[in-house]
C-alpha positions as CSV (number, residue, x, y, z in Angstrom):
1,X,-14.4,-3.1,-10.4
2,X,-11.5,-1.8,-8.4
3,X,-8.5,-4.1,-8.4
4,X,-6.1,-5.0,-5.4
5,X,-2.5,-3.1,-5.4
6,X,-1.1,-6.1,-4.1
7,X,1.3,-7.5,-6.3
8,X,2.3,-11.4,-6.2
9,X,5.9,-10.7,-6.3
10,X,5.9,-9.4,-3.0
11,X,4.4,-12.3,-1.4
12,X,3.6,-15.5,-4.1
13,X,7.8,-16.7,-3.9
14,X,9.7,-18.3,-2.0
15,X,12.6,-16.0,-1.9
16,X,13.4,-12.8,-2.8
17,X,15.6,-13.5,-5.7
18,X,12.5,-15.4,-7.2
19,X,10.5,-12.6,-6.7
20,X,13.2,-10.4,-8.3
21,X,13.4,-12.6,-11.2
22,X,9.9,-12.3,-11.8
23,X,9.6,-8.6,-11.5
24,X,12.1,-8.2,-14.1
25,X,10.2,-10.7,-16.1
26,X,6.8,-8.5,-16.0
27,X,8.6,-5.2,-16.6
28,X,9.9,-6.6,-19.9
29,X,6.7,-7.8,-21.4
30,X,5.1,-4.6,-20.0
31,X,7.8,-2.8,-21.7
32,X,7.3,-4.7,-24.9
33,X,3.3,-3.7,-24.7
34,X,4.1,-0.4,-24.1
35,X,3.6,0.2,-20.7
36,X,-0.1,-0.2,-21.5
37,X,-0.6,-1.4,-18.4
38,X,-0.2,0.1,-15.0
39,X,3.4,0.1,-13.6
40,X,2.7,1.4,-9.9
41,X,2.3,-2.3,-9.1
42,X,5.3,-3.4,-10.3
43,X,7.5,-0.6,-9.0
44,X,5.6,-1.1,-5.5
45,X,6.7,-4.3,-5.6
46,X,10.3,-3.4,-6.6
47,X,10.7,-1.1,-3.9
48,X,9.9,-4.0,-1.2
49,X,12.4,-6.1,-2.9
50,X,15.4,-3.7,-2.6
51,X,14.1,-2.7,0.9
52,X,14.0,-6.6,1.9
53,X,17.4,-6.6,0.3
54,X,18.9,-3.9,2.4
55,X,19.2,-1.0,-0.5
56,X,17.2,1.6,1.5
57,X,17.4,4.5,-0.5
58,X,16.3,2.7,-4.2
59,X,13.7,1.3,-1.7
60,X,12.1,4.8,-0.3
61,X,13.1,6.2,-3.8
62,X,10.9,3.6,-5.0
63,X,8.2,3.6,-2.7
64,X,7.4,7.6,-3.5
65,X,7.8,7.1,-7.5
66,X,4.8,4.1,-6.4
67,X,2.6,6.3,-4.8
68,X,3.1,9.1,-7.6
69,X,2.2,6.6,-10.1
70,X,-0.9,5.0,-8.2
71,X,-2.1,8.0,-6.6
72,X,-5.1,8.9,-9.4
73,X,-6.2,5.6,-9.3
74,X,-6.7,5.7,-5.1
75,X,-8.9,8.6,-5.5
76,X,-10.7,7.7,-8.3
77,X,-11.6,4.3,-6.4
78,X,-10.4,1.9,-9.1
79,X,-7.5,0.7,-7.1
80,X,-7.7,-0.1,-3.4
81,X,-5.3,-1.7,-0.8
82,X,-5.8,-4.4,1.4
83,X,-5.3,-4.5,5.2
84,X,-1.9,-6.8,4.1
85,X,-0.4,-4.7,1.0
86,X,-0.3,-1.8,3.9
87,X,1.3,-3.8,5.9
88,X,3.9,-5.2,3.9
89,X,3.9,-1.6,2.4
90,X,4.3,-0.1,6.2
91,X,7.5,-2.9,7.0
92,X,9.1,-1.9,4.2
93,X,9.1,1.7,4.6
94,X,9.6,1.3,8.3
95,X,13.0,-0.8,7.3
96,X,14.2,2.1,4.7
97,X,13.2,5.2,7.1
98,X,15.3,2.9,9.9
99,X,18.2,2.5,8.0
100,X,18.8,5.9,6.2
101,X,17.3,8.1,8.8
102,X,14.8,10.6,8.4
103,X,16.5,13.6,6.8
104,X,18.2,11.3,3.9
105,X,14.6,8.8,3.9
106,X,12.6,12.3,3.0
107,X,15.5,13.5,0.3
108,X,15.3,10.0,-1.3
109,X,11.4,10.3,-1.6
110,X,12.0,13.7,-2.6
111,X,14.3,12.4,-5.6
112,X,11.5,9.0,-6.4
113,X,8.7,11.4,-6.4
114,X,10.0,13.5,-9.9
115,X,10.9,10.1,-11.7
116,X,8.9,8.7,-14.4
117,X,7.6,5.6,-15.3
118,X,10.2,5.0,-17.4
119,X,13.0,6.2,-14.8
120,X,11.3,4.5,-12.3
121,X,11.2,1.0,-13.9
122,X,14.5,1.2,-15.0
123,X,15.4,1.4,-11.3
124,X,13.0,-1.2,-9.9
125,X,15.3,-3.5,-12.2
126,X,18.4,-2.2,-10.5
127,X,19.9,-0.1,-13.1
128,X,21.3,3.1,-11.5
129,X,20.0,6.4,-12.8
């Protein structure tokens, strides 16, 4: 069955640092698997964190690498959002596009939309690239 894109660390803590505790937490052991699992979900869920903490561009950078990464399985059906995860999706790009202003919002998806799983986890955790 199709599973839900929305990820608990977006909404299941109290606080954003929680959240971002926890996200680093499931990049690890998905790391130490082998990235067997899908990582659109987490890096979704990293790119509301940064946008919720104010850093824009990892945010929109984060929200394209997202929708790279998850876009086969929205049109294959086996992933689907709910009326919520596009809302919180919407807020957070709405906050990022706000903040950085269109021209530099669209060359920041520009830039999230060539990284790789790899690149891209390593900057949901915060690391620069």
């Amino acid at each position: 069955p199709p599973r839900s894109t929305l990820f608990p660390y977006t909404t299941l803590f109290r606080s954003y640092d929680e959240a971002e505790m926890g996200l680093r937490r499931a990049i690890r052991q998905n790391r130490r698997m082998g990235l067997r699992q899908p990582v659109g979900d987490l890096i979704f869920a990293g790119a509301c964190i940064a946008t919720q903490r104010g850093d824009h561009a990892r945010g929109a950078r984060l929200h394209a690498a997202a929708d790279e990464l998850r876009r086969s399985a929205y049109e294959t059906g086996q992933l689907y959002a709910t009326d919520s995860e596009l809302a919180i999706q919407e807020a957070s790009i709405q906050r990022a596009l706000n903040a950085l202003g269109q021209e530099r919002f669209d060359r920041e998806k520009s830039i999230g939309r060539l990284l790789g799983a790899h690149e891209a986890l390593e900057l949901a955790m915060g690391k620069e690239l």
